[in-house]
RODO-2510 file (C-alpha; in nm, 4 decimals, decimal comma):
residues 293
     n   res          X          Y          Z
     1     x    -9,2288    -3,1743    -4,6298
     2     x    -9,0481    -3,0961    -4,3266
     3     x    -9,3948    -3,1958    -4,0569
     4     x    -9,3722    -3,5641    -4,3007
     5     x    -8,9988    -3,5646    -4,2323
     6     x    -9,0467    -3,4611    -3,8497
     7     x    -9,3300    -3,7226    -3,8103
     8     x    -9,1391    -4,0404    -3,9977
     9     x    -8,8653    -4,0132    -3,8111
    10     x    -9,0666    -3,9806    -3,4802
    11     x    -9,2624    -4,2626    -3,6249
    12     x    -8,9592    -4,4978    -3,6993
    13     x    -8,7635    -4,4532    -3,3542
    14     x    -9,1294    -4,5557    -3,1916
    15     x    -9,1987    -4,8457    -3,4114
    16     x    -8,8944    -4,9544    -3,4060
    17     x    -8,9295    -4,9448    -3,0060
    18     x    -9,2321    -5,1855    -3,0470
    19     x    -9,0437    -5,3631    -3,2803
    20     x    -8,7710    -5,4174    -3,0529
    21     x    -9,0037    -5,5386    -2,7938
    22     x    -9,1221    -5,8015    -2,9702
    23     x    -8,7688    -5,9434    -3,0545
    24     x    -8,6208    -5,9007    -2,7278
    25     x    -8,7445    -6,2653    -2,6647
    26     x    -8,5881    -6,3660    -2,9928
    27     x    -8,2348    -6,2566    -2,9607
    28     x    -8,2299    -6,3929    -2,5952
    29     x    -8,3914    -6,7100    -2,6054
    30     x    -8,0470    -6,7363    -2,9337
    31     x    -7,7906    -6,6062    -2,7137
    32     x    -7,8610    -6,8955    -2,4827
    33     x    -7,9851    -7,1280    -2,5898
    34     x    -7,8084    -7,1506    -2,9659
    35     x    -8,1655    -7,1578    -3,1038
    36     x    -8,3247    -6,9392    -3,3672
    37     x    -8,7277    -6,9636    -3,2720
    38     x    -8,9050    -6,9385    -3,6124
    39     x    -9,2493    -6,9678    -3,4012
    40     x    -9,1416    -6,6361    -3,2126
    41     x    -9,3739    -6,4518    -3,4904
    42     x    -9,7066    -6,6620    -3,3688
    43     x    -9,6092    -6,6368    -3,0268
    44     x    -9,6439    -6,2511    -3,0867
    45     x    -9,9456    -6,2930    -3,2154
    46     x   -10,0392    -6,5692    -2,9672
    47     x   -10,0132    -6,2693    -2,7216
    48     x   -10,2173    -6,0506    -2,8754
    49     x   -10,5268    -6,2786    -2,8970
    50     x   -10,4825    -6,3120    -2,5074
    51     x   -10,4680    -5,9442    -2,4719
    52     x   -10,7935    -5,9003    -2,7003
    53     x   -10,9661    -6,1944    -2,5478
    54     x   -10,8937    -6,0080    -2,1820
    55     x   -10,9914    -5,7233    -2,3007
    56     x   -11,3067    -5,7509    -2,5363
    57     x   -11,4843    -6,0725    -2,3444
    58     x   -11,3674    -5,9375    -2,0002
    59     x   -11,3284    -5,6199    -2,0324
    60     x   -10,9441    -5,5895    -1,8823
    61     x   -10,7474    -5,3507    -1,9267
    62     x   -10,4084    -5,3693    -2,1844
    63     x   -10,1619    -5,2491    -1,9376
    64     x   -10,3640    -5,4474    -1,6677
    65     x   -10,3747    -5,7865    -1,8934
    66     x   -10,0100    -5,8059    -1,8802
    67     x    -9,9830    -5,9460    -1,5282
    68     x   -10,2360    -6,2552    -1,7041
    69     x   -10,0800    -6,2770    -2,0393
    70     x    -9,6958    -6,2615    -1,9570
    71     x    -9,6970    -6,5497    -1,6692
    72     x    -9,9264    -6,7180    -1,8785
    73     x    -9,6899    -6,7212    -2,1953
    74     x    -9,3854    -6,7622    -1,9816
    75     x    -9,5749    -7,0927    -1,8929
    76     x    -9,6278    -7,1845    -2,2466
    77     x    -9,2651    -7,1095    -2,3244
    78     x    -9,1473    -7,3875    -2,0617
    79     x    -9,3889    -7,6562    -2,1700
    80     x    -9,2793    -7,5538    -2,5111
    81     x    -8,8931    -7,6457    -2,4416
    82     x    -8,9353    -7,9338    -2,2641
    83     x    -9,2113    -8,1136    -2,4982
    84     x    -9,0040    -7,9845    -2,8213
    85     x    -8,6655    -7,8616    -2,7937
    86     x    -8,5241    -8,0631    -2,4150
    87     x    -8,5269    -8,4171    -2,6189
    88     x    -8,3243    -8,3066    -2,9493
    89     x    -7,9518    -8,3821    -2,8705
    90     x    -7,6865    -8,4586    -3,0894
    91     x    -7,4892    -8,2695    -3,3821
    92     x    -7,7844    -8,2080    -3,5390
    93     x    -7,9796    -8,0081    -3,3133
    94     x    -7,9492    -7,7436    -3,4231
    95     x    -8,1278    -7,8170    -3,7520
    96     x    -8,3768    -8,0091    -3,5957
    97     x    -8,4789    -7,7329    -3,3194
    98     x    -8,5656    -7,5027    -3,6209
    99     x    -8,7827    -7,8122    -3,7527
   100     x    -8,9342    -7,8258    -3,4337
   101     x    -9,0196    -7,4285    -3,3797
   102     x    -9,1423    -7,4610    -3,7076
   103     x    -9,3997    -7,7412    -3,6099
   104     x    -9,4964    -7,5216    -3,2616
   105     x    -9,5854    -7,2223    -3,5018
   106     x    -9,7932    -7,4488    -3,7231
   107     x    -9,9953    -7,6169    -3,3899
   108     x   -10,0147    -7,2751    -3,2406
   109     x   -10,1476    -7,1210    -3,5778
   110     x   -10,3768    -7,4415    -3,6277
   111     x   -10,5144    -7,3641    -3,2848
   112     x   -10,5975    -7,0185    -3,3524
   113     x   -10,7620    -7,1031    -3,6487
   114     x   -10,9959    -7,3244    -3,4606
   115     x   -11,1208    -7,0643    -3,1942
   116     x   -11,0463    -6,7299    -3,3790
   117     x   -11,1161    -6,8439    -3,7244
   118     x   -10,9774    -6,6255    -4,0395
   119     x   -11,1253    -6,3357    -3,9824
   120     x   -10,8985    -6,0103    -3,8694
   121     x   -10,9737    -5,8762    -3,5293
   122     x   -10,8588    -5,5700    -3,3945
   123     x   -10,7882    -5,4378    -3,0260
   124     x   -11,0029    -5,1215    -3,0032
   125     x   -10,9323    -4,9645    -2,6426
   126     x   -10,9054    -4,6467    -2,5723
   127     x   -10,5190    -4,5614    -2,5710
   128     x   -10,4660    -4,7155    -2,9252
   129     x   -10,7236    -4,4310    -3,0854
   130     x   -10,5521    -4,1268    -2,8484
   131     x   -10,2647    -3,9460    -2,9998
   132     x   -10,0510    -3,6687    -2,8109
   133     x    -9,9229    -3,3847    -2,9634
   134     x    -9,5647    -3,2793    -3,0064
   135     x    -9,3532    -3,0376    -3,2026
   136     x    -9,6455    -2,9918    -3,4780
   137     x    -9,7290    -3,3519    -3,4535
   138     x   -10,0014    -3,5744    -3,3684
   139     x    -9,8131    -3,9020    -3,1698
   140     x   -10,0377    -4,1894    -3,0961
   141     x   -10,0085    -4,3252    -2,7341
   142     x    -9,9812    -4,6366    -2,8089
   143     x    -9,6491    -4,6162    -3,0181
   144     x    -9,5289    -4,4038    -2,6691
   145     x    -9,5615    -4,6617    -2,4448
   146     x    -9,4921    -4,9738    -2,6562
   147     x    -9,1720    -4,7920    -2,6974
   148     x    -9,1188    -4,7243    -2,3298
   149     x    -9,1950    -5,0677    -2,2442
   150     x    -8,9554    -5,1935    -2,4832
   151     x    -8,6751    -4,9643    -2,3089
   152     x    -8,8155    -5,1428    -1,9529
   153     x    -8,8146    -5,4583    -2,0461
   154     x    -8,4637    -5,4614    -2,2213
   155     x    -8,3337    -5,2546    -1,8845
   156     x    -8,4974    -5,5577    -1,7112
   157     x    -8,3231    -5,8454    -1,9537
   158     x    -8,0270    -5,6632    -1,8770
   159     x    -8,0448    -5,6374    -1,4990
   160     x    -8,1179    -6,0194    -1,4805
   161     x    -7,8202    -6,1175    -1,6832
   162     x    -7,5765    -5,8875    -1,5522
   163     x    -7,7094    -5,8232    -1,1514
   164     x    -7,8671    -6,1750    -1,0580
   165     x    -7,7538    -6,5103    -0,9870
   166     x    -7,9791    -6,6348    -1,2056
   167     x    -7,8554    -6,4028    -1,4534
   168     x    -7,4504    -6,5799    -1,4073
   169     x    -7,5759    -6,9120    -1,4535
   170     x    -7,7558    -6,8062    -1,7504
   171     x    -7,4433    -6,6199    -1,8863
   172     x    -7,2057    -6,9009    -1,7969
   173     x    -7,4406    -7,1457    -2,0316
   174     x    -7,4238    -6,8936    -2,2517
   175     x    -7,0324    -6,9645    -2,2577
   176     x    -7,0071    -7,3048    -2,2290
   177     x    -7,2618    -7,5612    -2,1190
   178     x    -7,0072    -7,8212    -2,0358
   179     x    -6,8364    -7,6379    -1,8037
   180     x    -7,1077    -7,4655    -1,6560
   181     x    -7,2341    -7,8257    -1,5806
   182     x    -6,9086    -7,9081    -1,4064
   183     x    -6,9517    -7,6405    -1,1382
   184     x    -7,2995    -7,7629    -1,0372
   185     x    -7,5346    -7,5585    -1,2976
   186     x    -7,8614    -7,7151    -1,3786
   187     x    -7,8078    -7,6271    -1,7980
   188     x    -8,1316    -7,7907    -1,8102
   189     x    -8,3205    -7,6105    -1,5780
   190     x    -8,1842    -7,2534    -1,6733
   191     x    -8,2783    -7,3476    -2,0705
   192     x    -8,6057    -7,3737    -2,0010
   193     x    -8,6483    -7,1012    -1,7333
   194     x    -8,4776    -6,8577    -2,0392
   195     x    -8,6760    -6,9850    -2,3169
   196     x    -9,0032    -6,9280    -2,1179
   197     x    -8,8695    -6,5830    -2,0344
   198     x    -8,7616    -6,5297    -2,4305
   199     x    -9,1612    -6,6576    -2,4624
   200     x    -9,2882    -6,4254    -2,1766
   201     x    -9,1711    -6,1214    -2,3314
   202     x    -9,3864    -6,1949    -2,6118
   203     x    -9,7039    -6,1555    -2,4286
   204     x    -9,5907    -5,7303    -2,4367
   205     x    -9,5300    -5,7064    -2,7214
   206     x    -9,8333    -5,8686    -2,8691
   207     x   -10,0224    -5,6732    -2,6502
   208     x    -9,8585    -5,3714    -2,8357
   209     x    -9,9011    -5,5306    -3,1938
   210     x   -10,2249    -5,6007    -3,1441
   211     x   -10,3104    -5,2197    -3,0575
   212     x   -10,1013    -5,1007    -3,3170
   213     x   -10,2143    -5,3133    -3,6301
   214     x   -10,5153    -5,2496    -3,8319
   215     x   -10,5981    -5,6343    -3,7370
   216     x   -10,4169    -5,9334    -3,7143
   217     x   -10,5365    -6,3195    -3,8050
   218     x   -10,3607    -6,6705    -3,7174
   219     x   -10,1100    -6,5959    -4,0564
   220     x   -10,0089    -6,2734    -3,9186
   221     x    -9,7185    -6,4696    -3,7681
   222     x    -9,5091    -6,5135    -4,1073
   223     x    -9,4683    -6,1217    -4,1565
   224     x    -9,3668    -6,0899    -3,8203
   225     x    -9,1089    -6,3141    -3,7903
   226     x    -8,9246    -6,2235    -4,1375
   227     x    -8,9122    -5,8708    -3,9486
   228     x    -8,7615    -6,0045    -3,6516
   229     x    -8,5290    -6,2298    -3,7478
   230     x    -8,4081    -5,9717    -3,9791
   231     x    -8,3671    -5,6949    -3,6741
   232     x    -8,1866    -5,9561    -3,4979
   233     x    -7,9834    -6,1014    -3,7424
   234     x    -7,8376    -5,6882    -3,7724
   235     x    -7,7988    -5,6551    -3,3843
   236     x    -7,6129    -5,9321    -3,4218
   237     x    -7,7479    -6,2683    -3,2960
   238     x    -7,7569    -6,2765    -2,9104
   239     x    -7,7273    -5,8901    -2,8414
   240     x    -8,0442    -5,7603    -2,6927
   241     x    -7,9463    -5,4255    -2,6333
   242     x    -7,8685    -5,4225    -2,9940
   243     x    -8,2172    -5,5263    -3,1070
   244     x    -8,3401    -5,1588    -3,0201
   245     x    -8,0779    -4,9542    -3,1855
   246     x    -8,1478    -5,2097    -3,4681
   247     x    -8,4985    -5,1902    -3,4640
   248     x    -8,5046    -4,8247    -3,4569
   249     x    -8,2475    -4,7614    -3,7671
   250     x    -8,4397    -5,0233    -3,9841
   251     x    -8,8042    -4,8666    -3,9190
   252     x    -8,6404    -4,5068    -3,9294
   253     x    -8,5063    -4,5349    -4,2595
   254     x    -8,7908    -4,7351    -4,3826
   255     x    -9,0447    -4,4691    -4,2765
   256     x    -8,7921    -4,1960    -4,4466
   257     x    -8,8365    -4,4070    -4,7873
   258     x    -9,2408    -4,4514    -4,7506
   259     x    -9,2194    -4,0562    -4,7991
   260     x    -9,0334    -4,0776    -5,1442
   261     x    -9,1018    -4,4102    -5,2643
   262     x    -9,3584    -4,6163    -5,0888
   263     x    -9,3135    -4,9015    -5,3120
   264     x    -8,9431    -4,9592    -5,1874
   265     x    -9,0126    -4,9205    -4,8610
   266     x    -9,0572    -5,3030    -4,7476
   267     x    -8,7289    -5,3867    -4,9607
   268     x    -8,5012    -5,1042    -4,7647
   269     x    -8,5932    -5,3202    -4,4963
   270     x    -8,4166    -5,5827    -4,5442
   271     x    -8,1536    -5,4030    -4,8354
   272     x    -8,0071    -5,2232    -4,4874
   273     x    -8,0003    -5,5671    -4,3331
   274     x    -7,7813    -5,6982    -4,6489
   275     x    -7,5592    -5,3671    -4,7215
   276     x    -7,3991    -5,3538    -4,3461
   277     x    -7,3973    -5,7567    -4,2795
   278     x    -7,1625    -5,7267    -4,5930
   279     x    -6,9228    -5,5077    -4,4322
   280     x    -7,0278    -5,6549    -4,0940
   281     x    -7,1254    -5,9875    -4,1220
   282     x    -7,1164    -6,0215    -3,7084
   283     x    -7,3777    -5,7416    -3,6637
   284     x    -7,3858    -5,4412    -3,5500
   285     x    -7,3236    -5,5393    -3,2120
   286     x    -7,2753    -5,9048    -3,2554
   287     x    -6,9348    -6,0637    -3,1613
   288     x    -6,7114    -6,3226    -3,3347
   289     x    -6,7250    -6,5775    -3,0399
   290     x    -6,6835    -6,9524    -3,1121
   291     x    -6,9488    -7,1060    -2,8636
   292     x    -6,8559    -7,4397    -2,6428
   293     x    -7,1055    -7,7017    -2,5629
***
């Protein structure tokens, strides 16, 4: 009992890495931009098909892909805001921007359907079959360095928002749009720079999902994206620091409960997610902040 206890926690603080990773683009792309992207679950899985495509048909490597797949989905993020999201205005935007994620998932899924077709497929490289072993325990690599690069790129998020220019612009929309407007900042501009960053981020950690999962198919994206909005919602909507510890203490104690009680796993889930937004309803790490536009 004690190895299953050793290994679930080891395996919840490393899933909840990748899991992290994959919401890292959710919780910014909110913080800025006020917008909750129900299509960031197909977008993860959008990334993966471009890792396995890379990798199966040309025989890329994963780690390797990454400097294809992440411009390439940064790309995709800022034709995505400025064909979708740039025209809504108005009081009810923010409605209507979930409406319109909504309808980017459904093209994006309809599009994989076309070229991928139903079928799961499965990313089958070398580092997702080798394992490392530690303290009486067999570690797959895959879960080590999805959660390392989940600890980069958040380090990274962080360093642009906090050490850049870029980073003060983005922060002062962040604050207030109007004003940031006033002393000569493009709102425009930065929105869809950030959301294609948010999108960007993606591409690693579909690369990581991908190699992780047992397969994945064009409806893989509806799972996903109940997971992340949940780890989010917990951090606290905008905190991307947050979305790790988050990540980590909802896959850690789910892990702990698949030893017991498999069949309650899933639900503890999202049952943590409910018990602490009741006595926090901010988060974790969220703040009460009343947001100017």
């Amino acid at each position: 009992m004690g190895s299953e206890i050793t290994y679930a926690i080891a395996a919840g603080v490393l899933g909840g890495g990748v899991y992290a990773l994959m919401a890292a683009g959710l919780t910014l792309v909110f913080g800025v931009l006020d917008i909750i992207n129900v299509a960031q679950g197909i977008l993860v899985v959008l990334g993966a098909y471009l890792s396995y495509v890379l990798y199966r048909h040309l025989h890329i490597n994963l780690f390797v892909g990454l400097l294809i797949t992440v411009p390439a989905m940064f790309g995709i993020g800022v034709v995505i805001y400025w064909l979708f999201i740039r025209p809504l205005r108005g009081s009810e935007r923010t409605s209507m921007t979930l409406l319109a994620c909504f309808a980017v998932a459904l093209i994006i899924e309809g599009v994989l359907y076309r070229e991928f077709g139903s079928n799961y497929v499965s990313i089958n490289a070398p580092v997702t079959s080798a394992s490392v072993h530690v303290l009486g325990i067999y570690l797959p690599d895959i879960y080590l360095y999805g959660f390392g690069l989940a600890v980069l790129t958040i380090v990274a998020l962080y360093l642009m928002l906090y050490r850049t220019g870029f980073g003060r612009s983005v922060r002062a929309t962040m604050q207030n749009q109007t004003a940031a407007r006033l002393i000569g900042i493009d709102v425009t501009r930065v929105s869809a720079l950030t959301f294609g960053i948010g999108t960007g981020v993606t591409a690693i950690g579909g690369m990581v999902y991908g190699s992780i999962s047992g397969g994945f198919t064009p409806n893989s994206g509806y799972d996903l994206i109940s997971r992340l909005l949940a780890i989010v919602i917990l951090a606290g909507l905008g905190s991307i620091g947050g979305a790790l510890a988050a990540a980590v203490f909802m896959t850690t104690a789910e892990a702990l409960v698949d030893i017991w009680q498999p069949t309650w796993a899933v639900a503890v889930f999202y049952l943590a997610m409910i018990i602490i937004l009741a006595v926090r309803p901010s988060g974790l790490f969220g703040r009460r902040a009343v947001r100017a536009q």
